[in-house]
Each structure stands twice: as C-alpha cells, then as structure tokens.
C-alpha positions in Angstrom: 2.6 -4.3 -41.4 4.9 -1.7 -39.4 7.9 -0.9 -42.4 10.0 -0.6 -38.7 9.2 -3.8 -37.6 8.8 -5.4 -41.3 11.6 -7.6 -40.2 10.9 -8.7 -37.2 7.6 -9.8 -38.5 8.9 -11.5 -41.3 10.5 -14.0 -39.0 8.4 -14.2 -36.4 5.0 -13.9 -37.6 2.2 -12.4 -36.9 1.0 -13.7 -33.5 4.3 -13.3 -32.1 3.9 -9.6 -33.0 0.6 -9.1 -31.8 2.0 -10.2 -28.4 5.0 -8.0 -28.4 2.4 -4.8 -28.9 0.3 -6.3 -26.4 2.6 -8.0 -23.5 3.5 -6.0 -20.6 7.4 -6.3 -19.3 8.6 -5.3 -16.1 12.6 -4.9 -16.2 15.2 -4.5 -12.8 18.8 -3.2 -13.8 19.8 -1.7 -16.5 23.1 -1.7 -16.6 25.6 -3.6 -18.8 22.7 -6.3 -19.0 19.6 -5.1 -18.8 20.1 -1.8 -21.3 20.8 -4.1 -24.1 18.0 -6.1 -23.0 15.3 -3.4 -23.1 17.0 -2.1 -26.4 16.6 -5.4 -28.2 12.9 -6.0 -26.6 12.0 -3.0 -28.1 13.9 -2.8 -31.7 12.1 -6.2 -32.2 8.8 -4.8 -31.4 8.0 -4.4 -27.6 5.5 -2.1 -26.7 4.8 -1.9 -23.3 7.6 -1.9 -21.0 8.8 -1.1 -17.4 12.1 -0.2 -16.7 13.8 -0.3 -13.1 16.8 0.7 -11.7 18.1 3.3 -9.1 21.2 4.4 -10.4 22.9 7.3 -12.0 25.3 6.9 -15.0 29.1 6.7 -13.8 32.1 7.0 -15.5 33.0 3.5 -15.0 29.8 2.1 -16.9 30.8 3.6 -19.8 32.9 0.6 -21.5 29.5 -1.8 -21.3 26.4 0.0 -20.5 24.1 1.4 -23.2 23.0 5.0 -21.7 26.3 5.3 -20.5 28.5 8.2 -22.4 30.5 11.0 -21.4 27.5 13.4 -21.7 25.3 11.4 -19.7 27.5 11.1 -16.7 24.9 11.8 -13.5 21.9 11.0 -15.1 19.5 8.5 -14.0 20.5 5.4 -16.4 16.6 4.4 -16.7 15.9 8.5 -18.3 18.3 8.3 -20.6 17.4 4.4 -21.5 13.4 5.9 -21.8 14.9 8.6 -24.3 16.7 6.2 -26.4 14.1 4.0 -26.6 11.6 6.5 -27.6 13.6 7.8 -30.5 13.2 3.8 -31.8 9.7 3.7 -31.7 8.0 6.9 -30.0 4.2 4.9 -29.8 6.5 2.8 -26.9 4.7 2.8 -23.4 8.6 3.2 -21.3 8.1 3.7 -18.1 11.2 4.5 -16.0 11.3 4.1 -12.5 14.1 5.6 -10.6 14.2 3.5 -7.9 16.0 -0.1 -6.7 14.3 -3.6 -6.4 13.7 -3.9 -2.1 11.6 -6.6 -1.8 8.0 -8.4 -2.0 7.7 -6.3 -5.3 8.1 -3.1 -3.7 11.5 -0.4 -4.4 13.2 0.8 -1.7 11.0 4.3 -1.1 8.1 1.4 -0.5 6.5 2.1 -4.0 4.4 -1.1 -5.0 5.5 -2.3 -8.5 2.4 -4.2 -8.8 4.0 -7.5 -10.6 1.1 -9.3 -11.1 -0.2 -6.5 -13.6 3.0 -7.5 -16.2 3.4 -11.1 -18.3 7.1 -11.2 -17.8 9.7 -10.0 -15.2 13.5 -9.7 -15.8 16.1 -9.8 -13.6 19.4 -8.0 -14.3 20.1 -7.2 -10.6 23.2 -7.3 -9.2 22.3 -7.9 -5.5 22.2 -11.0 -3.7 19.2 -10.1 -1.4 17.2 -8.0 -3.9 17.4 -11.2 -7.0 16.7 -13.5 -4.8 13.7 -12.0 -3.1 12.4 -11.1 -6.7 12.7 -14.5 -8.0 10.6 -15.4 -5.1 8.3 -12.7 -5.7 7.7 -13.2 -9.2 7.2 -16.9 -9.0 4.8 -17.0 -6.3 2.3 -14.5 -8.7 -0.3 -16.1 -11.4 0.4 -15.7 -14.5 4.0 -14.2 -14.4 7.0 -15.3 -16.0 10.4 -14.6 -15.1 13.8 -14.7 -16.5 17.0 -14.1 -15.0 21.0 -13.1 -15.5 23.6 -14.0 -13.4 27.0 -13.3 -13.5 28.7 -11.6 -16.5 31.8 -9.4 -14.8 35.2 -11.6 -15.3 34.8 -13.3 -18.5 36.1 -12.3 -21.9 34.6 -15.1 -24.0 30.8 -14.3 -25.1 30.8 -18.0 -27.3 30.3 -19.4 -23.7 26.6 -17.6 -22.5 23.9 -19.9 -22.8 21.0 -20.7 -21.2 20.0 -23.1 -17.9 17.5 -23.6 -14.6 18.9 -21.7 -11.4 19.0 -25.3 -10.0 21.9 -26.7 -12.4 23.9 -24.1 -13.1 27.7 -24.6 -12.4 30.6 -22.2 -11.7 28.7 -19.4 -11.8 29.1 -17.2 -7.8 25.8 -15.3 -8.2 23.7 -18.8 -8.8 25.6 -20.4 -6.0 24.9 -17.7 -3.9 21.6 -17.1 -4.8 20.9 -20.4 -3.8 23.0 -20.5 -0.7 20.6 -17.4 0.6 17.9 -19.1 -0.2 18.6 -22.5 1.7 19.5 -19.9 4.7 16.2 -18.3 4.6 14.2 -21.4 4.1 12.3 -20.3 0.8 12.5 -21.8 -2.5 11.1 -20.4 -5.9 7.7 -21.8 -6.6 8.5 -22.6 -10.2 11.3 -23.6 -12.4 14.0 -20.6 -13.1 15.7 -20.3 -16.4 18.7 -18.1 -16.6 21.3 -17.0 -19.2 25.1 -17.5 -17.7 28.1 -18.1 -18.7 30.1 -21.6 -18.4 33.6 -19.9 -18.8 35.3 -19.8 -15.3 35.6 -16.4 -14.0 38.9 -14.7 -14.3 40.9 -13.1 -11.4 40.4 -9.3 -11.2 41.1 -6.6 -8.6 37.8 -5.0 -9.6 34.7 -6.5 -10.9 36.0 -5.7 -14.3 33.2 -6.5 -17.3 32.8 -6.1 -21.4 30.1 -5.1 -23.2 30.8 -8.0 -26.0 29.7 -10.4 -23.2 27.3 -8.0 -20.9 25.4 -7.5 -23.7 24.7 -11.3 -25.3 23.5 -11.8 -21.9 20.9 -9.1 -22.4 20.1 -10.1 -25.6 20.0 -13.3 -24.4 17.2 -12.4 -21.9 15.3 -10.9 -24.4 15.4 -13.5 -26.8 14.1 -16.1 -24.0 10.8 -13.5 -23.7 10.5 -13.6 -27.5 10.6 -16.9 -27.9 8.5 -17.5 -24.5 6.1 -15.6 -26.9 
C-alpha cells in the first residue's frame, strides 16, 4: 500500500483504488469548481487525469480559485493546477490543455479531445452553449460517464449543495437555462444527468460575486460522485 494514499485505501478499499490508478478523467473548467475538484481527485488517489480550461489566472479569481494567487496572476490556470498536482503525487499522468470546451468534443482551436478514450467527464463550465453541448457530447459516447456543476456564484450557505438529475433541479438559472437551450435546439441528453447545486436561492449581486467555502464543496462534490461512481 502507497503510505500517501494509506488513507484513502483504508476507507475505500482496494478495488476502488485500483480504479482510481487506472480510470481516465477528462475535466472542463477549473476555476472556483473544478480546481478543487481535480485537487481532491487526485489527493484521494487519481492517476490519470485531463485537465481543460482556456483561461489565465486573474486577480478576481483569487478569493475562490485554487491556482489563483498573487504570483500566479497571467498564468494559464490549468499550468499552474498541473504543477500543484504534481508536487502531490509526481507518478500523476496531468495533462493540461490550454484551451476552452467548443463543441462535439472539440476546443475552440478545433483540437479533438477524443472523449470516448476517458471513463468519466466533468463539467465545471460556465457557458451556456459549451455545458450544454458537452452534456450532449458525453452522453451520446459508450462507455462515458458524466457529472456536472451548475451554479455556485450568489450563495453564501455551502450546508445547501447537494446532489440531483438536470431534469429536477429547482431554482438553480444555469439548469433552467441549460434546459431552455436545449428544448430550443431540439436535442436532449441521451442518458440521465446528475449534478451537484445548490437549493439556497441566489442572492442579488451587482457582479457574479462567489466563495470559495461554497465553490469548492461543489468541486469536492463532483469528485466525490466519480469516487463513489467507482
């Protein structure tokens, strides 16, 4: 047994292990989300992940989001997630893709992402278009799994994330408009969705103003729902 993963281990045995050194994770965003989420995936255990996300570290992101400090402020967030990562277990395939999410599993320079090649896909995306086009993407391929995040900005209370199927979830703007796009275009996911949201309402804000006590349970969240998928 890995001393660093002793723990882990201890709870979750040893076939959960062996698929957390042998499952393949593809991850979009990595912001206030999906940096926790790709932190926790791999202090459990993780081995094999993708990381995906176009952005540069800003000033702003630096109240919530993991590779966000004042000495990485320009940086490509998904380089200096791969470096922290690394420094937790250095055998860790990370590969970081500086790119965004487009669609039909492509980025935006028209890079292939090749889904079908990964066991599980997460969605920390912030984009209408782009979520709902990968939730369509990922649950027409065999053999992939997906999980998803909707909206953490204007909520306080992190007692109040928990866990439902895009279909039922209530008071939540992303999920409603996920869904709206998707009755505009016509096209419905090919299998059930679970997400992790929130059920407090959202509070009145001049800017999409977020915490990193609740931005983060939701990515912990998400990686808890690909452990125990495990």
């Amino acid at each position: 047994m890995d001393e660093f993963f002793s723990r882990s281990e201890a709870l979750l045995g040893a076939e959960a292990m062996e698929a957390l050194r042998t499952k393949r994770v593809l991850l979009f965003g990595v912001g206030g989300v999906g940096s926790w989420c790709a932190e926790a995936l791999v202090r459990t255990g993780l081995v094999h992940l993708t990381i995906v996300d176009g952005d540069t570290v800003q000033p702003s992101n630096v109240n919530r989001q993991l590779p966000a400090t004042r000495e990485t402020i320009g940086r490509p967030k998904v380089e200096v997630l791969r470096e922290r990562l690394l420094t937790i277990n250095p055998e860790a395939e990370i590969v970081a893709v500086f790119e965004n999410y487009h669609a039909d599993g492509k980025t935006e320079s028209g890079a292939d992402l090749k889904i079908s090649e990964y066991d599980y896909v997460i969605d920390a995306i912030d984009s209408v278009a782009a979520k709902t086009d990968l939730i369509l993407c990922a649950t027409r391929t065999r053999g992939v799994k997906i999980f998803c995040s909707m909206g953490a900005a204007l909520r306080f209370d992190p007692t109040k994330v928990t866990t439902g199927e895009l279909t039922s979830i209530q008071g939540d703007a992303l999920a409603k408009a996920v869904r709206a796009r998707m009755k505009r275009i016509g096209l419905h996911p090919y299998r059930k969705v679970k997400c992790v949201y929130s059920t407090e309402q959202a509070q009145q804000c001049a800017t999409r103003g977020s915490l990193m006590q609740v931005t983060a349970v939701f990515g912990c969240t998400l990686a808890s729902m690909v452990i125990r998928d495990m």
